[in-house]
Rosetta silent file (secondary structure, phi, psi, omega in degrees, C-alpha in Angstrom):
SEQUENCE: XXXXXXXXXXXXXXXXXXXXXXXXXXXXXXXXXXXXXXXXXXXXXXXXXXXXXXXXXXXXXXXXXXXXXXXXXXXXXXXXXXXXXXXXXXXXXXXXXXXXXXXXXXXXXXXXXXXXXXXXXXXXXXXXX
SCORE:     score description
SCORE:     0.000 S_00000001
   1 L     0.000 -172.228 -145.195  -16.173   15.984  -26.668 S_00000001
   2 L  -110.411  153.853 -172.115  -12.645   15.376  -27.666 S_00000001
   3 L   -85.669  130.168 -164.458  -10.088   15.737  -25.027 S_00000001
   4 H   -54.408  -73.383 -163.671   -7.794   19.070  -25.651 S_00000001
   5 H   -37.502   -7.477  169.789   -4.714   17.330  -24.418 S_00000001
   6 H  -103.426    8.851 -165.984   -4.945   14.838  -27.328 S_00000001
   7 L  -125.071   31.896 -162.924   -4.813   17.378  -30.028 S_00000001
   8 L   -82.737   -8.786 -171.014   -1.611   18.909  -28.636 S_00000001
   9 L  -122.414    5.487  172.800    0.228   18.868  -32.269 S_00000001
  10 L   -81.923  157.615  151.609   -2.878   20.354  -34.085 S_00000001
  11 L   -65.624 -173.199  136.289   -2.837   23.835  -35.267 S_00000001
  12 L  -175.469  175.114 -150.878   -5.492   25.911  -34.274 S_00000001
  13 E  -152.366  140.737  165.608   -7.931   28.900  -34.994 S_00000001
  14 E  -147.873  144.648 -177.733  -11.021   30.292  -33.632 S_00000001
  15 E  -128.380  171.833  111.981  -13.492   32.874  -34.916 S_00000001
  16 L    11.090  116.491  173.173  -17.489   34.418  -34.472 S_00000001
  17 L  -103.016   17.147  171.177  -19.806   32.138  -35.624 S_00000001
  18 E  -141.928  126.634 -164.777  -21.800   34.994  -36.317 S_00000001
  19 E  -117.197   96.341  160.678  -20.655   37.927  -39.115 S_00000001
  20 L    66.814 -156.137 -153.598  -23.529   40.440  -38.863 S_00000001
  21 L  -102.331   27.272  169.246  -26.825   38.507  -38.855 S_00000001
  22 E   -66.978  117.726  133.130  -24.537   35.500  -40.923 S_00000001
  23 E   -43.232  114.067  156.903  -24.709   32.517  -38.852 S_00000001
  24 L   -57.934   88.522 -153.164  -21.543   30.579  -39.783 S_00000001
  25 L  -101.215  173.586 -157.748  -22.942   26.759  -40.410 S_00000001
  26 H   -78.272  -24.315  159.626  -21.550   23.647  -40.247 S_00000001
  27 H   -42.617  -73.365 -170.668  -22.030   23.248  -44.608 S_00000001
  28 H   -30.689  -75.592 -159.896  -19.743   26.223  -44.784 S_00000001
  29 H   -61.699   -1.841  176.720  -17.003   25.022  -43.041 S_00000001
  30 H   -69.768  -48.511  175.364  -17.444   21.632  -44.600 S_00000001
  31 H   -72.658  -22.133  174.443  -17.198   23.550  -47.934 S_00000001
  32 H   -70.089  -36.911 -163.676  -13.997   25.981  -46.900 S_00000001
  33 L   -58.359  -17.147 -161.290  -11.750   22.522  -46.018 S_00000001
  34 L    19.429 -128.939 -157.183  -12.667   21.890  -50.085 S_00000001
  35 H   -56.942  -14.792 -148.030  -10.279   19.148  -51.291 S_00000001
  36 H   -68.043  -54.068 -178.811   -8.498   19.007  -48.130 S_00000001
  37 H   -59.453  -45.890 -141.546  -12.159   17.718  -46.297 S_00000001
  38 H   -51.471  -47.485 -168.457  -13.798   15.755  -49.510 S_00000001
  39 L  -101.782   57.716 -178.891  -12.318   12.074  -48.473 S_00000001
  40 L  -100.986  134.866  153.419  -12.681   12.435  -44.634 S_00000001
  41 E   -90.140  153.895  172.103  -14.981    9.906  -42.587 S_00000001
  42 E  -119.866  151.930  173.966  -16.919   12.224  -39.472 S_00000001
  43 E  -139.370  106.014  172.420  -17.771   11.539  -36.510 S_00000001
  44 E   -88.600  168.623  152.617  -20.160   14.051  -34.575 S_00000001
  45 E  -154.669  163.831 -160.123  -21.500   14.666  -31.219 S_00000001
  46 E  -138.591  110.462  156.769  -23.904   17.055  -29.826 S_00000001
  47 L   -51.563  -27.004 -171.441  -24.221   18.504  -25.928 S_00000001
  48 L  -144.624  143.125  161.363  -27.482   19.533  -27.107 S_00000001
  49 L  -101.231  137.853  178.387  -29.814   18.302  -29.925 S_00000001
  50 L  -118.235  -13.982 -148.192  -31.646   21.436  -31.787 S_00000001
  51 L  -143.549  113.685  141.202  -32.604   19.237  -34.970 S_00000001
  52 L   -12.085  -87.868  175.518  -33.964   16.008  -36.038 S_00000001
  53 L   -35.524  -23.492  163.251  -30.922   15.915  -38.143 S_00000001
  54 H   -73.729  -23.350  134.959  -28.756   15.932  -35.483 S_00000001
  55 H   -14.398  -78.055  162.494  -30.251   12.850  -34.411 S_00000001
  56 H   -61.239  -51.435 -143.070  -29.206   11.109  -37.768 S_00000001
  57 H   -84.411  -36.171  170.012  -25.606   12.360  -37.852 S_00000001
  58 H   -64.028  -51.782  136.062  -24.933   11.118  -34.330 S_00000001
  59 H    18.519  -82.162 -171.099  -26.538    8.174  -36.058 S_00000001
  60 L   -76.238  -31.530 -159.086  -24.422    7.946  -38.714 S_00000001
  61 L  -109.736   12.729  163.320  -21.084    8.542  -37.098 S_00000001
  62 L   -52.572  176.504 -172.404  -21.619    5.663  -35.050 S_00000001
  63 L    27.051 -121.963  142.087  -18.924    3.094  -35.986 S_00000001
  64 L    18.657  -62.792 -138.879  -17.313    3.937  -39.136 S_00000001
  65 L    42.139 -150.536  169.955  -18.653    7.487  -39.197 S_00000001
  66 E  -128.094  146.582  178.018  -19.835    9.184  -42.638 S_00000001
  67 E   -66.958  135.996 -127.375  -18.563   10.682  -45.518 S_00000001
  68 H   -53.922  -46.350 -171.798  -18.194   14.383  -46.116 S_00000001
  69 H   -83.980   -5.105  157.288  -21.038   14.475  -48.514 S_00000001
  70 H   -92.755  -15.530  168.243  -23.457   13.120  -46.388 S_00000001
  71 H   -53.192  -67.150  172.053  -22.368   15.211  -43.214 S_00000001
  72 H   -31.785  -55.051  175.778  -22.873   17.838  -45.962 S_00000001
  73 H   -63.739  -10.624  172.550  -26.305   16.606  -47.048 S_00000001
  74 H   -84.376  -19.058 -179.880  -27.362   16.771  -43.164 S_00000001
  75 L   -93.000  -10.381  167.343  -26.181   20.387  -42.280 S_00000001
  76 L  -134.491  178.634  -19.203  -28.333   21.897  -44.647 S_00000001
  77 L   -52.553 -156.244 -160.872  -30.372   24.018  -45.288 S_00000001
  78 L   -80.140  136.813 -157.513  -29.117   26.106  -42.385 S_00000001
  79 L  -133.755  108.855 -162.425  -28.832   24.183  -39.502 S_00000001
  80 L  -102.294  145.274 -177.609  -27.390   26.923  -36.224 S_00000001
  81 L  -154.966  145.387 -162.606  -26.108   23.780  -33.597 S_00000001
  82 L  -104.536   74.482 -164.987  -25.246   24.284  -30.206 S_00000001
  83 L    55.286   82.912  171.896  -21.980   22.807  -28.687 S_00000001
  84 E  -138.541  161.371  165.458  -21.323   20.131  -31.185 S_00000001
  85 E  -152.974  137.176 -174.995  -18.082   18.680  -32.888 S_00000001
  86 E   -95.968  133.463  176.332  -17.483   17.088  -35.992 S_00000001
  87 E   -93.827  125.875  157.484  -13.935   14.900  -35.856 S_00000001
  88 E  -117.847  166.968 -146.621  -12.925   14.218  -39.258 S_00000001
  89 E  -161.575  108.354  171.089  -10.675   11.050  -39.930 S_00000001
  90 E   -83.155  102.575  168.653   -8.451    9.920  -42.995 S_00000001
  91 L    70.385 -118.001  177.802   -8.209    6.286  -42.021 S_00000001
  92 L  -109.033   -4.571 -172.877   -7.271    6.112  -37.730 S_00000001
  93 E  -101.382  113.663 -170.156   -5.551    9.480  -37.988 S_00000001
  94 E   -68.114  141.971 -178.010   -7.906   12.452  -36.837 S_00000001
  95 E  -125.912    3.735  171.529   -6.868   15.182  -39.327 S_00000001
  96 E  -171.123  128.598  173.651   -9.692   18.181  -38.161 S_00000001
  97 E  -132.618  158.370  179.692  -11.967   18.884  -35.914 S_00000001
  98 E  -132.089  115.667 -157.990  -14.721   21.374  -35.853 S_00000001
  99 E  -115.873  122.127 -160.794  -16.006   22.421  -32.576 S_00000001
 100 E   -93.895  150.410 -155.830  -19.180   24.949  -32.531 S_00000001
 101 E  -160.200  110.184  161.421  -19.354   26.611  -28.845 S_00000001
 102 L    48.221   -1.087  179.953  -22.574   27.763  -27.581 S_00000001
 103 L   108.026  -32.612 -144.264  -23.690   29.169  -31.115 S_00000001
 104 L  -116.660   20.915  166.262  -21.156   32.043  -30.724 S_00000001
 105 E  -178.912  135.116  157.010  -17.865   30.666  -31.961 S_00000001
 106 E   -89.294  148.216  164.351  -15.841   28.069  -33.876 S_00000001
 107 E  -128.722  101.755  179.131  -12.904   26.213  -32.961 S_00000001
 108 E   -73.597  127.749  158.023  -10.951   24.685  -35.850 S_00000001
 109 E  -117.961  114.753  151.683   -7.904   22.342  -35.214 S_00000001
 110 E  -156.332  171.532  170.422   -6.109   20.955  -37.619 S_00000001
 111 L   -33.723  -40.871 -179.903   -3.068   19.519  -39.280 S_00000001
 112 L   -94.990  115.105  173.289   -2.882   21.795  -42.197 S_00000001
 113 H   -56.864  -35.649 -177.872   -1.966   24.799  -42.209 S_00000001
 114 H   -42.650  -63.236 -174.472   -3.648   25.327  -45.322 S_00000001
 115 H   -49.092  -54.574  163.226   -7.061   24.797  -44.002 S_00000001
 116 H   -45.010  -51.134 -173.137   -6.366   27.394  -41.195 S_00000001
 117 H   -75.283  -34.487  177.472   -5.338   30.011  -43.523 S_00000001
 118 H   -57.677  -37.950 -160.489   -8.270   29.467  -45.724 S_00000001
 119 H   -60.236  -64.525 -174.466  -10.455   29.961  -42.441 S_00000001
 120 H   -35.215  -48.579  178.518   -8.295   32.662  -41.429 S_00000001
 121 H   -61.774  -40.868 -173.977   -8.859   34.202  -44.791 S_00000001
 122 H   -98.657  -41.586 -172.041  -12.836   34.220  -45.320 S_00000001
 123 L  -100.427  105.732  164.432  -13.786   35.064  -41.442 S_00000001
 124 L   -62.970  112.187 -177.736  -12.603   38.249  -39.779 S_00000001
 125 L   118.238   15.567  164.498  -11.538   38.084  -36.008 S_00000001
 126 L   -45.151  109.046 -173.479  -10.184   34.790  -36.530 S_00000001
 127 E  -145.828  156.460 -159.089   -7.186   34.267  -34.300 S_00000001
 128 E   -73.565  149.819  157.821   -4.704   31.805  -33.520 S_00000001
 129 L   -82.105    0.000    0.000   -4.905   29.536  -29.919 S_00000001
């Protein structure tokens, strides 16, 4: 996983990854970043594998990584993951990462404020680090 101390100029926000018996999944939050996410390459990793598909995605983000919409086409349908984090990356500069903790919370970093505030906006108990 990504070393805190290198993310020292991100915002960040963390909430419940579960609202009632809503699992928050990793599609969602792919889909809150909207335009902000759309040209992002990812790069995942997983502490645990739960899924065949997690398999591919680690896969996938070898080298290069992959683009939003296939990170998207791999997270669903709903796909609950277990200590994992997606990096996303305009070119060499990481601009978000989204780190799933034990099932029972997200942790959102990023650049934008914007993105925080959507997040901030749709999930209740959200709060800043």
């Amino acid at each position: 996983m990504l070393n805190t101390a290198a993310t020292a100029y991100f915002l960040r926000v963390t909430f419940p990854a579960w609202h009632g018996k809503h699992y928050v999944t990793l599609a969602e939050l792919l889909v809150r970043l909207g335009s902000f996410g759309l040209d992002l390459m990812w790069h995942v990793e997983f502490d645990e594998i739960v899924d065949p598909r997690c398999v591919e995605m680690e896969k996938r983000s070898a080298d290069a990584g992959m683009n939003t919409l296939t990170l998207l086409s791999l997270t669903t349908p709903f796909l609950q993951l277990i200590d994992a984090e997606a990096r996303g990356f305009a070119g060499d500069g990481l601009l978000v990462v989204l780190t799933e903790v034990d099932s029972s919370s997200w942790d959102v970093r990023a650049v934008d404020e914007r993105v925080l505030s959507e997040l901030r906006h749709h999930y209740p108990g959200a709060e800043d680090l």
